[in-house]
VOKOLMI-374256 format. One record per residue (C-alpha): residue number from 0; residue in three letters; x, y, z. Coordinates in nm, 2 decimals, always signed. Layout:
[NUM,ALA,[X,Y,Z]];
...
//
This chain:
[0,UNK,[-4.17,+5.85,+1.51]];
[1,UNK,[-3.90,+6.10,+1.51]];
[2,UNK,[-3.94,+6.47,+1.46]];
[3,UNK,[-3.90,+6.61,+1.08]];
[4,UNK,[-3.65,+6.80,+0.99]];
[5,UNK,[-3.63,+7.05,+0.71]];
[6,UNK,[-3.27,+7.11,+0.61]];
[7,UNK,[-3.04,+7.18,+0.27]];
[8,UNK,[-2.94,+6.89,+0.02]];
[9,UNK,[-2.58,+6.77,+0.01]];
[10,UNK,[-2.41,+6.61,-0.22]];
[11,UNK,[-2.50,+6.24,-0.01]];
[12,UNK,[-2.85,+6.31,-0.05]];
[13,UNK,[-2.82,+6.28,-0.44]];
[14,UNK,[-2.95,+5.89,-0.47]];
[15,UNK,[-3.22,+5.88,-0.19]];
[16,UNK,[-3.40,+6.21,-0.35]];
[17,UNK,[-3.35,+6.05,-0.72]];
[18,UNK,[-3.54,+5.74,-0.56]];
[19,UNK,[-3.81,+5.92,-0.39]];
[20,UNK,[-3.89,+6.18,-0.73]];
[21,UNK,[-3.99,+5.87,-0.92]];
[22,UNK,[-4.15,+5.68,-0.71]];
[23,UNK,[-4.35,+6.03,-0.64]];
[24,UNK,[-4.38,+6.13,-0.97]];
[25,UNK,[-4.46,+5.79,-1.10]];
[26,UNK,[-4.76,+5.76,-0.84]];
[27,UNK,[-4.92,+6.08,-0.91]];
[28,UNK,[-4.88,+6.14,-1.25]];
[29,UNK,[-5.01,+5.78,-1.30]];
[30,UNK,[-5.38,+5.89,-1.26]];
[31,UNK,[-5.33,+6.18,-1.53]];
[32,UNK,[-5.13,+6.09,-1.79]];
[33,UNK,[-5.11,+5.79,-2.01]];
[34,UNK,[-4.84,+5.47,-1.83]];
[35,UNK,[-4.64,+5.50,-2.17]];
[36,UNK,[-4.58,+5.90,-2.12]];
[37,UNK,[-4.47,+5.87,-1.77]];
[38,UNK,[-4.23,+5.60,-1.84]];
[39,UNK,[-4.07,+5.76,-2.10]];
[40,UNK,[-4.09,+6.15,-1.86]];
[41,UNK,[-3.99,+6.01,-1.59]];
[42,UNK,[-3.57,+5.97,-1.64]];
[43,UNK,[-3.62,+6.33,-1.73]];
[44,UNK,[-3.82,+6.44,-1.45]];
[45,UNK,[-3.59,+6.28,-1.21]];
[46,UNK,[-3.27,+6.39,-1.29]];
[47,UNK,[-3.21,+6.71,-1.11]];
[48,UNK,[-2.91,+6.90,-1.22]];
[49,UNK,[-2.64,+6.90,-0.98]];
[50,UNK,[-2.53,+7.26,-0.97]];
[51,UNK,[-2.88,+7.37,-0.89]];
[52,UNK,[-2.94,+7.08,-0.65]];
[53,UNK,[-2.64,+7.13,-0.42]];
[54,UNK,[-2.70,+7.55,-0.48]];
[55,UNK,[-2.86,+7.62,-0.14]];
[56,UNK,[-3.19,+7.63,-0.31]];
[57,UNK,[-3.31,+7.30,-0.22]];
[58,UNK,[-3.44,+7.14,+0.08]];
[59,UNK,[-3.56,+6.80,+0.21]];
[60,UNK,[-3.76,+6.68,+0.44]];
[61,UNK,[-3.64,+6.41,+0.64]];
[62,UNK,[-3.73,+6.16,+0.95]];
[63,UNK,[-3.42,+5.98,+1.11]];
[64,UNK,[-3.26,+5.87,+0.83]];
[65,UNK,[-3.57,+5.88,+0.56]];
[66,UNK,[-3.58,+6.11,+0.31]];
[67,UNK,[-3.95,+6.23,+0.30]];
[68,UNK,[-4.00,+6.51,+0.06]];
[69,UNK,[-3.77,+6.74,-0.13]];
[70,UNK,[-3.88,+7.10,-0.27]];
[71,UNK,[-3.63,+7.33,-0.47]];
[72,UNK,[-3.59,+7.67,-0.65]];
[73,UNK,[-3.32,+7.81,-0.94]];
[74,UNK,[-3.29,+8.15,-1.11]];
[75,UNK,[-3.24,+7.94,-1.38]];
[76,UNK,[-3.51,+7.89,-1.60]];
[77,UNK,[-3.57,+7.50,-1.71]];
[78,UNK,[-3.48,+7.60,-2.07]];
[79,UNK,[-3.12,+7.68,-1.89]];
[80,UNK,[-3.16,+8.06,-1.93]];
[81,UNK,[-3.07,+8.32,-1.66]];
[82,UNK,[-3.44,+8.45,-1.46]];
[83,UNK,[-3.49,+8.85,-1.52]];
[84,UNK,[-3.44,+9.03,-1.16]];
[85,UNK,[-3.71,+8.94,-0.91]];
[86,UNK,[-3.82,+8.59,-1.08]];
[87,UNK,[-3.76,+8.24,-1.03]];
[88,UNK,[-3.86,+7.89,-1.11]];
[89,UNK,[-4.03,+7.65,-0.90]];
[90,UNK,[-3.80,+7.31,-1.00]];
[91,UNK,[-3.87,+7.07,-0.78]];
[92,UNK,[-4.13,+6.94,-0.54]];
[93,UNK,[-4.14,+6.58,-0.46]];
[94,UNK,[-4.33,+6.36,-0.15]];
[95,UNK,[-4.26,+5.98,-0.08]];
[96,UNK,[-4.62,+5.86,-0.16]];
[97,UNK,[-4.67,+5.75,+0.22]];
[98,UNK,[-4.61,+6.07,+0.32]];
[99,UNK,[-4.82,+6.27,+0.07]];
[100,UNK,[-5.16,+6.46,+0.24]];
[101,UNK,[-5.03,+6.55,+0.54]];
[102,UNK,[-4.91,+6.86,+0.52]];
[103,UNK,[-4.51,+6.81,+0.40]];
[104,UNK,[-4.58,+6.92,+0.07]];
[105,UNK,[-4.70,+7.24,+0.18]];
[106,UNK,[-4.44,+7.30,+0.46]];
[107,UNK,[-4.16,+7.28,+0.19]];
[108,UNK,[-4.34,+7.50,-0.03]];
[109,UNK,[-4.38,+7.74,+0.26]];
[110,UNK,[-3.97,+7.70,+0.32]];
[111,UNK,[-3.88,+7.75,-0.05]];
[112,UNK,[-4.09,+8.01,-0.09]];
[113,UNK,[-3.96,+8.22,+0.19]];
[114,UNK,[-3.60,+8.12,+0.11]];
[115,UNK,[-3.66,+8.31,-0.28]];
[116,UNK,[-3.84,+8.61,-0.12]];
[117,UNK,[-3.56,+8.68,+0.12]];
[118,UNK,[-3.34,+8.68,-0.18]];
[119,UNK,[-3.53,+8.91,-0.37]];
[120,UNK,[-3.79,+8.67,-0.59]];
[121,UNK,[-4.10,+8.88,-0.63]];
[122,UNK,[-4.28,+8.60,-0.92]];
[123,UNK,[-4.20,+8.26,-0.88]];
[124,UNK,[-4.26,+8.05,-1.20]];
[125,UNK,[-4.36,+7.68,-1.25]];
[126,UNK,[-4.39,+7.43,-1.57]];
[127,UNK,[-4.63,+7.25,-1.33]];
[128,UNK,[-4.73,+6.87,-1.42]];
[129,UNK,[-5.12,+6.90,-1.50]];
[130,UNK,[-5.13,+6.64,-1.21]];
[131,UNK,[-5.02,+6.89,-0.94]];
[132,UNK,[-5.19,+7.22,-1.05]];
[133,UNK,[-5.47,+7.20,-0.82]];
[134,UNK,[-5.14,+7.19,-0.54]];
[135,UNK,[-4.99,+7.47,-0.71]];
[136,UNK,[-5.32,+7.69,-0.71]];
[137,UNK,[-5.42,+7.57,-0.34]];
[138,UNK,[-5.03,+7.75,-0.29]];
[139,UNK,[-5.16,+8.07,-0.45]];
[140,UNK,[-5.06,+8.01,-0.83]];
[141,UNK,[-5.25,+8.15,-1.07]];
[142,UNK,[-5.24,+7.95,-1.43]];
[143,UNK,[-5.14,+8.14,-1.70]];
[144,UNK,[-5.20,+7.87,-2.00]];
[145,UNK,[-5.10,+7.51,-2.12]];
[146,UNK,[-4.81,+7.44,-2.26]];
[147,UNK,[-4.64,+7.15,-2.38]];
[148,UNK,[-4.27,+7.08,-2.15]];
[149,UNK,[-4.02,+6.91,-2.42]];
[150,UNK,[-3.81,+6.69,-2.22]];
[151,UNK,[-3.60,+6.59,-2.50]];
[152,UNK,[-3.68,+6.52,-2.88]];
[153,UNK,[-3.90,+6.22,-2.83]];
[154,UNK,[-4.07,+6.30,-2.53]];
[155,UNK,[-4.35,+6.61,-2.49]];
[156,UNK,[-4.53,+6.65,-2.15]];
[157,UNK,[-4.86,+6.86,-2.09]];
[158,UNK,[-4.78,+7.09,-1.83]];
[159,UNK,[-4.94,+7.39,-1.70]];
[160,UNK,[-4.75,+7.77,-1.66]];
[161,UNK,[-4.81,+7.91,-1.38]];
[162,UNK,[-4.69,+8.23,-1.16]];
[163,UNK,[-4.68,+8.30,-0.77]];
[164,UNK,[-4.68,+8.66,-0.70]];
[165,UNK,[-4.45,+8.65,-0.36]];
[166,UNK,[-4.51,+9.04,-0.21]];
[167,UNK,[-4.78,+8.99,+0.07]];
[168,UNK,[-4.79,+8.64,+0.12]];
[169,UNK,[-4.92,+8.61,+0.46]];
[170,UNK,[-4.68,+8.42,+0.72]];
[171,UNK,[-4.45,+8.40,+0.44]];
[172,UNK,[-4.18,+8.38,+0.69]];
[173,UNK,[-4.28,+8.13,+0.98]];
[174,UNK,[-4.05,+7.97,+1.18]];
[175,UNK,[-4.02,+7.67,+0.90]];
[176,UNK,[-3.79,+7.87,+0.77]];
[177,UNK,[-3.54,+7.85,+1.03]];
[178,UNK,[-3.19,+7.62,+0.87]];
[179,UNK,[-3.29,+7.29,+1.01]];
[180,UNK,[-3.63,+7.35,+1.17]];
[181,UNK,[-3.84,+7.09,+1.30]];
[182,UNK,[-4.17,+7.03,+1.24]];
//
């Protein structure tokens, strides 16, 4: 098996994450929402927007040529509104479904997480699918209600808010942070 590497998104990488965020999405969202709400989310869910995505605020995991997971962060807010000073967004975190529970999901969180707090993010923000909230709270955020995530005028997905104080995560900067670490 070769090593995994963490390392930025290019522009090449557009296809192979769009692949892996739905068959991701579609696996674990399966168990928690109805089939019809997922296939209608999903085309929303997947489409990242391509100034954030080739930013420098995104990451993927990757094995040889395999793209394994992909995590990502904006001072934009989903709505497409500018972040106040010292806050971000969570807007992406995706793992192939062989991959998942193994300890990729967290390692990008870790990455992304210390990229925003060496920028300045103190809060990091998420509209968190209700199927990854026990992730997101495992990662340290707290949930601060239910809300519903309009993905356009048809389509309405139960999400969760939730926040991520950054100041004193512990080992917030490991050595995954490193451009191109392996792990």
């Amino acid at each position: 098996m070769s090593e995994i590497l963490i390392r930025p998104v290019f522009p090449a990488d557009h296809a192979a994450i769009s692949d892996l965020m739905r068959a991701a999405y579609a696996r674990h969202m399966s168990g928690t929402y109805p089939e019809t709400l997922v296939r209608a989310a999903l085309p929303h869910l997947t489409r990242p927007v391509p100034s954030l995505l080739f930013g420098g605020r995104y990451v993927l995991a990757e094995a040889g040529d395999e793209v394994l997971g992909i995590a990502g962060w904006s001072d934009i807010s989903p709505f497409g509104r500018t972040c106040p000073p010292g806050q971000a967004h969570l807007r992406h975190l995706a793992i192939a479904p062989e991959w998942q529970r193994q300890g990729l999901g967290r390692a990008l969180m870790g990455h992304l997480l210390a990229m925003a707090d060496l920028t300045g993010v103190q809060q990091m923000h998420c509209l968190c699918p209700l199927n990854a909230v026990p992730f997101c709270r495992a990662r340290g955020f707290d949930t601060l209600g239910e809300v519903f995530l309009s993905l356009s005028p048809d389509v309405s997905l139960p999400a969760a808010q939730m926040r991520l104080e950054l100041g004193g995560l512990p080992d917030l900067h490991s050595k995954a942070f490193v451009a191109g670490a392996a792990l």
